[in-house]
C-alpha positions as CSV (number, residue, x, y, z in Angstrom):
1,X,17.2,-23.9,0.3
2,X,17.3,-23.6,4.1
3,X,17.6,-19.8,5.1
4,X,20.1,-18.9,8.0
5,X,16.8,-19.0,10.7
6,X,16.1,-22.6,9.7
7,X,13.4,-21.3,7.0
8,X,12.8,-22.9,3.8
9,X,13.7,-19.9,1.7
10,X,12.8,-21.1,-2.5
11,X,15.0,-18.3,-3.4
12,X,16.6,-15.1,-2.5
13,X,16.5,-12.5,-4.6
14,X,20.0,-10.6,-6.3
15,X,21.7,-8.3,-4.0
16,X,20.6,-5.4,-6.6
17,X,17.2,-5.8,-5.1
18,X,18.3,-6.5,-1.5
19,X,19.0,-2.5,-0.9
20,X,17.1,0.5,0.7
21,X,16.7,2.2,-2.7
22,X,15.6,-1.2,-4.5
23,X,11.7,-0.8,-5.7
24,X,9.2,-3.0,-5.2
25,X,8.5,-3.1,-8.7
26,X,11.3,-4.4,-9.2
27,X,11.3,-6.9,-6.7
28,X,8.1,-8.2,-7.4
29,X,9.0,-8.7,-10.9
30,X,12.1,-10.4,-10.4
31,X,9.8,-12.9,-7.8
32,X,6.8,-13.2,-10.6
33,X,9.6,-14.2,-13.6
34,X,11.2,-17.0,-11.2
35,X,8.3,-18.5,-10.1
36,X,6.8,-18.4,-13.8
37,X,10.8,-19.9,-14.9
38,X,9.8,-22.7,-12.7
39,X,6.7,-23.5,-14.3
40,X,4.6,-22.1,-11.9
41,X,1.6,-20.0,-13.2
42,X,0.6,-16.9,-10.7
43,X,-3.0,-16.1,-11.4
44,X,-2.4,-13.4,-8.4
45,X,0.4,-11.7,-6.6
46,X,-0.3,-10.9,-2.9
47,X,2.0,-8.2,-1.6
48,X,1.9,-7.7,2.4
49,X,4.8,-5.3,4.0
50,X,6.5,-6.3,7.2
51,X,5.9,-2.5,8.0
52,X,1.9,-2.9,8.7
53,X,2.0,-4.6,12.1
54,X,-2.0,-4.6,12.5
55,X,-3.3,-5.9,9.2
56,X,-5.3,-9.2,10.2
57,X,-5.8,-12.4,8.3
58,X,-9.7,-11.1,8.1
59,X,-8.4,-7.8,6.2
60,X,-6.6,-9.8,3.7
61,X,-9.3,-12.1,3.4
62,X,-12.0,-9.0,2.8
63,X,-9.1,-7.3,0.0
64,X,-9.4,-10.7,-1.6
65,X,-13.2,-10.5,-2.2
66,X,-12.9,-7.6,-4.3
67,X,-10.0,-9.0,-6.3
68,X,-11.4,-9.3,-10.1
69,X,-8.9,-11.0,-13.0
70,X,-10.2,-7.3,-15.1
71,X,-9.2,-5.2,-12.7
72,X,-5.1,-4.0,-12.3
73,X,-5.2,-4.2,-8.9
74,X,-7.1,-4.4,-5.2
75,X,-5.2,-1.9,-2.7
76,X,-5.6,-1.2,0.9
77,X,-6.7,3.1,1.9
78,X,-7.4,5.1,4.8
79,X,-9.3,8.4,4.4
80,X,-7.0,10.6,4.6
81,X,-6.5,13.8,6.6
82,X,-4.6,16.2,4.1
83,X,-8.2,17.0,1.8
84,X,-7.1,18.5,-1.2
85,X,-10.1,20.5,-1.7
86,X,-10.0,21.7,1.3
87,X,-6.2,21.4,3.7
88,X,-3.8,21.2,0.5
89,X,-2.6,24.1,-1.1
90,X,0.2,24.6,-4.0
91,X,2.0,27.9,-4.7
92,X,1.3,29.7,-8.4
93,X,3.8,31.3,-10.2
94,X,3.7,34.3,-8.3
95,X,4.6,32.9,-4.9
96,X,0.7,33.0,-3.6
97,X,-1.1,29.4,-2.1
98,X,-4.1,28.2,-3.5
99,X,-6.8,25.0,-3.0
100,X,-4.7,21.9,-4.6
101,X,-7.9,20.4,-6.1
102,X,-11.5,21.8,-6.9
103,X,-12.7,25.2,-7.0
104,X,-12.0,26.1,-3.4
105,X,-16.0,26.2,-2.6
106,X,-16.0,24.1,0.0
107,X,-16.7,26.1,3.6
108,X,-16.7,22.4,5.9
109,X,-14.5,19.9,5.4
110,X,-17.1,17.6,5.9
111,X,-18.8,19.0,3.3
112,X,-15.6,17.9,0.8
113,X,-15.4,14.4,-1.2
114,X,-13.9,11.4,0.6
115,X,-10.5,11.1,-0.6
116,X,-8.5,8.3,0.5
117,X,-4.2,7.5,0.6
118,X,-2.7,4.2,0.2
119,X,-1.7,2.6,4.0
120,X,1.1,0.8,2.7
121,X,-1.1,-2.8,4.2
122,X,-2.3,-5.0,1.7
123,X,-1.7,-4.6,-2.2
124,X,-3.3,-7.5,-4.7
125,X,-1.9,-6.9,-8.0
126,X,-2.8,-8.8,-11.2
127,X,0.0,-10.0,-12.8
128,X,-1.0,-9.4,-16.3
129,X,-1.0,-5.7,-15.3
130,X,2.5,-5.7,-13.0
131,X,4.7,-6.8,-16.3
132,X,2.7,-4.5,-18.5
133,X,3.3,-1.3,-16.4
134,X,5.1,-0.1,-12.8
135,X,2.3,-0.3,-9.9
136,X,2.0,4.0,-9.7
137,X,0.4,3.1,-13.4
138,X,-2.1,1.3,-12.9
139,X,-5.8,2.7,-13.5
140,X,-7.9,0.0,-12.9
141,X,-7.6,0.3,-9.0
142,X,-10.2,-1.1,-6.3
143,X,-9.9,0.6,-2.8
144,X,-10.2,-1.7,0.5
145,X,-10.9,1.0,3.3
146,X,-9.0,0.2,6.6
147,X,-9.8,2.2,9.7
148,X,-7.0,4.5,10.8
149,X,-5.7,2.6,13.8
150,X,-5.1,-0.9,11.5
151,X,-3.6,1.6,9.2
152,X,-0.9,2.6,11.2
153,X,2.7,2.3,8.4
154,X,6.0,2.0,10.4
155,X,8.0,4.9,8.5
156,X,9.4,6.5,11.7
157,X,10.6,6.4,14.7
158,X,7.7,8.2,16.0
159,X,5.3,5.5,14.2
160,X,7.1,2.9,16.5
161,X,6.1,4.6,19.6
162,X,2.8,5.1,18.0
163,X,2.5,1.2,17.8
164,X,3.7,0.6,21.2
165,X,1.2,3.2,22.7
166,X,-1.6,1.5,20.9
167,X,-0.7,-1.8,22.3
168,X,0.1,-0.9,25.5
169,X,-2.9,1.1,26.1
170,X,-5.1,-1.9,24.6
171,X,-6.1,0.4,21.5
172,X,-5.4,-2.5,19.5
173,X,-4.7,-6.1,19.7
174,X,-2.0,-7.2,17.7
């Protein structure tokens, strides 16, 4: 099937799954059964979001290294900036904050364990795993560490200008 850019599009996927609220989960599923319909066997699903602008073939190609057929999944991670034993807190029952994780004995960040969020980049997911169990199930994760500026996820507005900054002031080449 020729797509309306001129694209070879092997199929499009129900409208259901065409919406903002549709989940990837769900998506990727429905793209795993019609591939595997057509006789094809997926030894690996490779899932790269069109809102990661600075991911390079050489990230993917790293991710891929540490891909393993026992493993549920290799993802890509910054370190992140909100610590939870040491920036994070969560209100107790009686309205007061306290440390999110740990024991609160941390006096330096630095001092804290590496702790690291999903940039939304590169996500390698065995198959085996995806039909067994959504992708926030998964305990058999390997982390790929991106730096912060390949990192950058276009959520906002102010992540767009974020992205045009970096390029325009030669922070980093697309």
């Amino acid at each position: 099937m020729v797509g309306d850019y001129g694209l070879n599009v092997p199929f499009k996927r129900p409208d259901t799954l065409a919406t903002d609220t549709a989940s990837t989960y769900e998506v990727l599923l429905h793209a795993l059964n019609y591939y595997e319909q057509q006789g094809e066997l997926v030894d690996v699903i490779i899932l790269l979001q069109a809102t990661s602008p600075f991911r390079t073939g050489k990230h993917i190609e790293e991710a891929m290294k540490l891909y393993r057929p026992d493993i549920d999944m290799v993802v890509s991670v910054k370190e992140t900036d909100s610590n939870p034993y040491y920036v994070c807190f969560e209100e107790n029952g009686e309205g007061f904050l306290h440390i999110s994780k740990g024991d609160g004995n941390y006096t330096r960040r630095q001092d804290c364990p590496s702790v690291y969020e999903y940039n939304g980049t590169i996500y390698i997911i065995n198959p085996a795993s995806l039909k067994s169990m959504p992708l926030n199930k998964f305990t058999r994760r390997v982390k790929y560490v991106m730096d912060r500026e390949h990192s950058l996820d276009l959520d906002t507005m102010m992540d767009w200008y974020m992205a045009e900054y970096m390029i325009n002031a030669d922070v980093i080449i697309p």
